[in-house]
C-alpha angles and dihedrals in degrees: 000000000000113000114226117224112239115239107208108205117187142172111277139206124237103270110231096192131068127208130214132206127214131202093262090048100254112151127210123195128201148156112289103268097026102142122252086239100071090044091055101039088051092045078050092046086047092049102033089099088056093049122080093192121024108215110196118260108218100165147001151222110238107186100339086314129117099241131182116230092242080072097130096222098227094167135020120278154148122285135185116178118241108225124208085244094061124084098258098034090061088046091050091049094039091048091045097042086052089053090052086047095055087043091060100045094044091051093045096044109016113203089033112124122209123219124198099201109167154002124242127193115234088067113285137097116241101232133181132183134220133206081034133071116254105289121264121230080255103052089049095053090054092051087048082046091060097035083063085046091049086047099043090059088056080223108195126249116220136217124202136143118224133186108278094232081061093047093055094048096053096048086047081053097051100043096251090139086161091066096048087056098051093045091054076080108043121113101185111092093222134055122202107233127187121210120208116179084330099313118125126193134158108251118187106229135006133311147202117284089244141341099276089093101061109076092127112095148092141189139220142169119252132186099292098347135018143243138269108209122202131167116264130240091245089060108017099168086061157057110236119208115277105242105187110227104209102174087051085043086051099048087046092049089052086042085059091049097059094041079051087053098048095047094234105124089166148346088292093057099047088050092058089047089058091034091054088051088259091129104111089036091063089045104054097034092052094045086047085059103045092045083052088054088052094047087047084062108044082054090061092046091051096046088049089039085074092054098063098282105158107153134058117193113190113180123164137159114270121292089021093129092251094151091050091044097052100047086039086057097048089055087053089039085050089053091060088048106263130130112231119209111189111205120190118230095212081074080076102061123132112230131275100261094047097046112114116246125219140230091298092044085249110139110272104212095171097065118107089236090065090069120069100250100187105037073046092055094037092054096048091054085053105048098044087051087061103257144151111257136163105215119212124257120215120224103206088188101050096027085224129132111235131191105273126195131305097255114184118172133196146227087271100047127094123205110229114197119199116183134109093263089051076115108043111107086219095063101076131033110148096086141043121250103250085068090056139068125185127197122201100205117185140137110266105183116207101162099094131175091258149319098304095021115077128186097222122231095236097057088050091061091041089056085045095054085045099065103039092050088051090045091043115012107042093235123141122222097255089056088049095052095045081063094046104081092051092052095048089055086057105052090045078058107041110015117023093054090060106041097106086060082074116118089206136356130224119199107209093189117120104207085226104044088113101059093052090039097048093085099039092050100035090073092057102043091045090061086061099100130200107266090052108102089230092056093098092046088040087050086048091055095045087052095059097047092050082071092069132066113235120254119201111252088230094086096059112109110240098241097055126135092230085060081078098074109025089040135239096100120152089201087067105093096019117109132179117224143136118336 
């Protein structure tokens, strides 16, 4: 006979007290109410002597769920800190630093607006300022001079929602014509609004509970505006060198000029252009523009074409439009009488067995290694000298190299490149530069929320690559996002660190590709449910995308770039070759 364990259930107390629950499986225990913060500043104090190097905690996950450390734990739960080298706690400094930033400079030169305009690479936001001239060294050390002092009083942020009709009328109030704008289009009856020193401003996404986290910054004066400096994800306890970044600076600036020309300064702006029946007007204006950039191109290639130009190399980070781009650019390259020849540089790969592996002992087939540098190199010299060469086929199946076709190219053709490594100064070697031209594409959003909230260019392309593996690969968005973060490790590495190498630079982003892309890409990223991983990530997209008023796909040209990604193109199954 099994004995049965007896349950006792009795009558209970109210608890008064919550307990939370860390990775390791440490639990701390304190009163109901009692702020994240001070859980997760006494769990730090507990494992300081285990960590070399403390990297700052500026937010957490509660139950599967992007929490700010102000979070009053009522109940016991699940907690994992969010570090400043993760993806949301960047986000959480960089958001909160750019609201310290705006409090200085409103309490040093009241009536001035800040504009974050862009992000540069090295680590910094590109800001400007209006109702002031462009700041002096001086002035800006004074604003850096009251943004310590800010921090040094460890002053409080605080969080608290407010009826959107009395949103709009503050920031009417206030001059913040960009917001109104913004909130003509918001469905939600609330907006979350953060207070510094009495200043109140919309953020979009969380922040640090007060300035004493934010000791990590440095500015500098740049051509007609200055930088924000933050730490990078990468290095998150530091301030890395600011390294300026002129050919990305210039393709913003022309960026400006045709936002300028379209009359479309922010989101708000693009929805009442949809809104106002614009809508084909900013299509086709803003894919005229960009067609106009690539010709400008092609006429370059051609003029230096005479002069002995053989090779062009087009590299860009992943969902940039380079397929589109460089079949864009041979039509453009047919119309001044060349012959354009694309060769893939995947033809080039060493075989299984030789490809380099990386720091989990996985395959790395982005690094430059991975590609046979010298056959790559040999047959380039051949083929721009005018022989005969049979170029290599790749078996991704077998990871074997097989016997490609006879390619043979004349004195009218041009060799167009297109691979990640299209920038790096190893890659080719066989011919001197003035035979060769290299293109960085990618997608550079400019058109942000609104002055201090900007759409980064990284989650553009990630919306992009959502939507088109969803449209040609069958993947779902949780299976896209699992592979983002390996992708992006690979562009910092082999990509990002070249791009100034670039002759020219080609910004593939339509200022009004989200608009178009926010109901082909909602659907997926609903189906993403809590207890996925990629739920958080997948809720900040959406969260994006809800800013923008949707346009319907059909007025997308059929030769876009952006029909890349959502489908339709014409470009799809064309490929230039021999003629």
């Amino acid at each position: 006979m099994v004995e049965t364990a007896v349950r006792v259930i009795r009558r209970a107390e109210p608890r008064t007290t919550a307990q939370v629950r860390f990775p390791d499986g440490t639990i701390l225990e304190g009163p109901v109410g009692t702020p994240l913060e001070e859980f997760i500043l006494a769990y730090d104090g507990d494992q300081s002597r285990q960590l070399p190097e403390r990297v700052p905690v500026v937010g957490a996950i509660v139950d599967g769920t992007l929490r700010e450390l102000t979070m009053p734990v009522t109940r016991d739960v699940s907690v994992v800190p969010v570090t400043m080298d993760t993806g949301d706690g960047s986000r959480i400094y960089r958001r909160s630093l750019a609201f310290l930033l705006t409090v200085a400079i409103g309490e040093l030169y009241p009536g001035t607006q800040v504009l974050i305009d862009f992000a540069l690479p090295s680590g910094a936001f590109f800001c400007k300022v209006r109702g002031h001239e462009p700041f002096t060294p001086a002035e800006l050390e004074q604003v850096k001079a009251r943004m310590l002092e800010i921090v040094a009083a460890a002053e409080p942020i605080e969080r608290r929602e407010i009826e959107l009709a009395e949103a709009v009328r503050l920031f009417r109030a206030s001059g913040d014509d960009d917001k109104v704008r913004l909130l003509q289009f918001r469905h939600k009856p609330y907006l979350t609004i953060y207070t510094l020193r009495g200043q109140v401003d919309y953020f979009y996404g969380y922040m640090v509970p007060n300035t004493s986290y934010l000791t990590l910054f440095e500015i500098l004066p740049e051509e007609d505006g200055f930088v924000l400096q933050y730490p990078r994800r990468e290095s998150p306890t530091i301030i890395r060198p600011y390294v300026k970044s002129p050919q990305l600076t210039r393709v913003f600036r022309q960026t400006e000029e045709w936002l300028t020309l379209l009359g479309i300064e922010d989101i708000g702006h693009l929805n009442m252009g949809i809104r106002d029946g614009r809508a084909r007007e900013l299509v086709l204006v803003n894919e005229a523009l960009h067609e106009q950039h690539i010709a400008h191109i092609a006429t370059q290639i051609a003029e230096r074409h005479r002069d002995g130009l053989r090779l062009v190399l087009i590299a860009g980070p992943s969902s940039s439009g380079k397929t589109t781009f460089s079949k864009r650019l041979a039509i453009q390259l047919m119309a001044h009488g060349l012959k354009p020849y694309t060769l893939e540089m995947d033809r080039y790969f060493v075989e299984r067995e030789k490809t380099p592996r990386d720091e989990t002992g996985e395959y790395d087939f982005e690094a430059l290694e991975a590609v046979d540098i010298p056959l790559f190199n040999d047959q380039i010299a051949r083929l721009t000298a005018g022989e005969k060469i049979r170029i290599p086929h790749f078996n991704f199946v077998t990871g074997l190299r097989e016997v490609g076709e006879e390619v043979q190219l004349s004195a009218e053709h041009i060799l167009i490149v297109e691979g990640i490594h299209g920038l790096n100064p190893g890659l080719v070697q066989a011919l001197p530069t003035r035979q060769t031209y290299r293109i960085y594409v990618s997608a550079l959003t400019q058109l942000n929320i609104d002055r201090h909230n900007r759409v980064p260019t990284t989650d553009v392309r990630l919306i992009r690559r959502i939507v088109r593996d969803a449209t040609y690969r069958g993947y779902s968005a949780a299976e896209t996002l699992a592979r983002w973060e390996s992708v992006r490790r690979g562009e910092k590495r082999n990509i990002f660190p070249y791009q100034e190498n670039a002759d020219i630079m080609f910004n593939s982003a339509l200022l009004y590709e989200l608009a178009v892309l926010r109901p082909l890409a909602e659907p997926l990223l609903l189906q993403i449910e809590p207890r996925d991983p990629h739920y958080i990530e997948a809720r900040r997209l959406l969260s994006i995308l809800s800013w923008l008023t949707p346009m319907d796909a059909e007025l997308v040209p059929d030769n876009s770039l952006l029909r890349e990604f959502i489908g339709g193109s014409i470009l799809r199954d064309y490929t230039p070759g021999l003629y």
